[in-house]
Structures are given as C-alpha cells and as structure tokens.
N, C-alpha and C positions, 0 to 999 in steps of 0.2 A: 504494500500500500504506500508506505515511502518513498519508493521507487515512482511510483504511478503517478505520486502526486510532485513530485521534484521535478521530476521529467516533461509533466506536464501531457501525458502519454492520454489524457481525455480527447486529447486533438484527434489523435489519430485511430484511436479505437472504437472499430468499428460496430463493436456490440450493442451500445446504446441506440446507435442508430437505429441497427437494422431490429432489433426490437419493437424501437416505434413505428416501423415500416411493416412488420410484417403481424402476422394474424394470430399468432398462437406460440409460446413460450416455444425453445428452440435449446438445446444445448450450445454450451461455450464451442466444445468440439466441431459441431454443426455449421458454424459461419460461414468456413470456407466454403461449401459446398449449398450454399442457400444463397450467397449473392458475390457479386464479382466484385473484389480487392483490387485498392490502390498498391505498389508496390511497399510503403510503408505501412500500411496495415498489415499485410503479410508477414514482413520483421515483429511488428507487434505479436501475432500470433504465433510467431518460432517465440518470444520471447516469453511469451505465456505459459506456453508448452514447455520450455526449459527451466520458470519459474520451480515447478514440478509445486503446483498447489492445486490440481487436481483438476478435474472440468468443474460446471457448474451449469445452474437454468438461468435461463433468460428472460424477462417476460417485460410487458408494458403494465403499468395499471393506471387505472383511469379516477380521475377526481373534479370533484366541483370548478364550475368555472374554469374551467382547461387547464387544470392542474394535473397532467397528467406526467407518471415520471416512468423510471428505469429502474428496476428491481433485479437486483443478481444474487441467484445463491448460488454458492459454491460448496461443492463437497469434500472439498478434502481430498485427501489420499487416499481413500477408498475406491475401491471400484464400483462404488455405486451408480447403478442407472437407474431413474426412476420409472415406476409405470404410469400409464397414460391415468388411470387413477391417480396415484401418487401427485403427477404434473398438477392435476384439474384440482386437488387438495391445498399444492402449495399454492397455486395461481388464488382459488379465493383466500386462502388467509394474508397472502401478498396485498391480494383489492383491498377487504376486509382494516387493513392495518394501514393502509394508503387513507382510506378513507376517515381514520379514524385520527390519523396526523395532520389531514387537511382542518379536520373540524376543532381540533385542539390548536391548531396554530393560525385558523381564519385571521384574528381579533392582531394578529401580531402582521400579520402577511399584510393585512389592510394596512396598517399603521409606519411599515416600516417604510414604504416612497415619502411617506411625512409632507404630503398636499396638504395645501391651503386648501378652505374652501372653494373659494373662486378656482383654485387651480381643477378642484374634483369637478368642478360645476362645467370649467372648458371640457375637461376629457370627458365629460360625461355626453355636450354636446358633437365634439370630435366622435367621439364611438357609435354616434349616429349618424355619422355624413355630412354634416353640416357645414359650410366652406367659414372660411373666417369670418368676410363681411356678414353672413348672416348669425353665427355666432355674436359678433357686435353689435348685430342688428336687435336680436335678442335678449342680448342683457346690457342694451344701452349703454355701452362702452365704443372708444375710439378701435379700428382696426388695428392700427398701433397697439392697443392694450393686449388684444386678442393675441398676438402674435408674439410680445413679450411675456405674455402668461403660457403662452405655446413651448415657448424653447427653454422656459422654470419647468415646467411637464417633461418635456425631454432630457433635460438633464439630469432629473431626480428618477426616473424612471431609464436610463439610460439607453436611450435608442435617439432615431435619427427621422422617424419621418411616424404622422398621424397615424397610420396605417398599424406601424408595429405599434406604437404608444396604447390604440384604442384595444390591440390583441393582449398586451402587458398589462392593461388595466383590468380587461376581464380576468385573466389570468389569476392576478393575483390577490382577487377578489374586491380592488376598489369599485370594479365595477360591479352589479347583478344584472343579469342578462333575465327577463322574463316574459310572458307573449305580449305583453302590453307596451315593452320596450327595455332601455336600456337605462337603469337606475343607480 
C-alpha cells in the first residue's frame, strides 16, 4: 500500500477503472483478459503479481447522488476463489456498507466544499442549465457577480467548467437531484 501510494500507481491502474466500466465484480487476475492494456498498466500488473499478495475481487458499488466508488478485496495468499454465490455475498455486503458510509458521512461531504449560500444558490441554478445572464436575471445581481461567484464555485469545488461543477455538486450531495428538480 506504500508503495501504491508513493508511486502514485492510482494513475495507472487499471482496476478501478474497469470496475466502473464493467457489469459485474471480476477478479484482480481477470483484467488482462476483460479489456485491452496500456503498456504501463501491464508493468503495473507484473508488478502486482510479483507483489505476491495474492489476487483479489473487484466490484463497483453504487451510492446516493453518484457516489459511487471502487471496492477491492483481496485474498491473500491463499488460493482462494470465490463462488459465484460467495461473489453475489460479498458484492451486497460491499453495496450494503457503501451505503451505509454515504449516509454516515452525507452531513460532512455536504459541508466540506464550505459554499456560501449565494454560492449553493448559483450551483444550484448552474445544475439546471441556466446560462449566466439568466442566473443574474434571477437573483437580480450584475452578470459580473454571476461569474465571480462562478469561479469561488470552481475553485472550492475544484474543476474547470459548469458542467463538471453541477456533476460534483450532485455528487457530493450539495446538490438533491429529485422529479420536481434540482434542490
């Protein structure tokens, strides 16, 4: 794990990825043979394999507001494989405990971009389309305001354009997404 995190080896490893790409938990082993490697991913994977800590599952799990993450267990040095039972076991107590760290950490997750009001209040209009001028039009502010409240949003929230901004705000639950709209 010190190695992973030194190295900085999250860039290149392709296991999170194709997790959230693919449909159904997958072994560590598996990767090569489920999707096509950069030539640095494949060092990563000799490097895995010569780590000698054993394979492991793979899986996605899904959470409120598109919190969804990347969940690895690894087995160790055993030769264990799991059965198709076994996988569908750990995958829900995986969701199961996903779910239960989104709802434990909402209150923190909401808090930590640390928006102003007015700042919530833009992104809240941004996450529904809304262009600037009409934003300003809105809450009776100058165009100017709209767009230096824009890039206070962008930098606290660390991205570059409306787009990710309104994805990051659902995300990480400043926004509620519900049928009536975007709250």
């Amino acid at each position: 794990m010190c190695h992973y995190l030194g190295a900085n080896l999250v860039k290149i490893d392709p296991i999170p990825d194709l997790a959230a790409r693919f449909s159904k938990p997958f072994l560590w082993s598996e990767t090569a043979s489920i999707t096509r490697l950069l030539p640095e991913q494949i060092d990563y994977l000799r490097q895995l394999e010569e780590a000698d800590i054993g394979d492991g599952l793979a899986m996605q799990v899904f959470g409120p507001n598109l919190r969804n993450a990347y969940v690895g267990l690894g087995f160790g040095h055993s030769d264990f494989v799991p059965t198709a039972e076994q996988v569908f076991e750990l995958q829900c107590a995986a969701q199961i405990a996903h779910i239960r760290y989104c709802e434990i950490t909402s209150d923190r997750q909401a808090k930590t971009a640390g928006l102003s009001p007015r700042e919530q209040e833009v992104l809240r209009w941004i996450a529904q389309g809304k262009s600037t001028s009409v934003i300003a039009e809105i809450l009776g502010i100058s165009r100017n305001t709209v767009d230096t409240v824009t890039r206070r949003i962008f930098a606290k929230l660390g991205v570059n354009d409306r787009t990710t901004a309104a994805i990051r705000g659902l995300g990480s639950g400043l926004l509620k997404y519900s049928p009536g709209g975007i709250t």
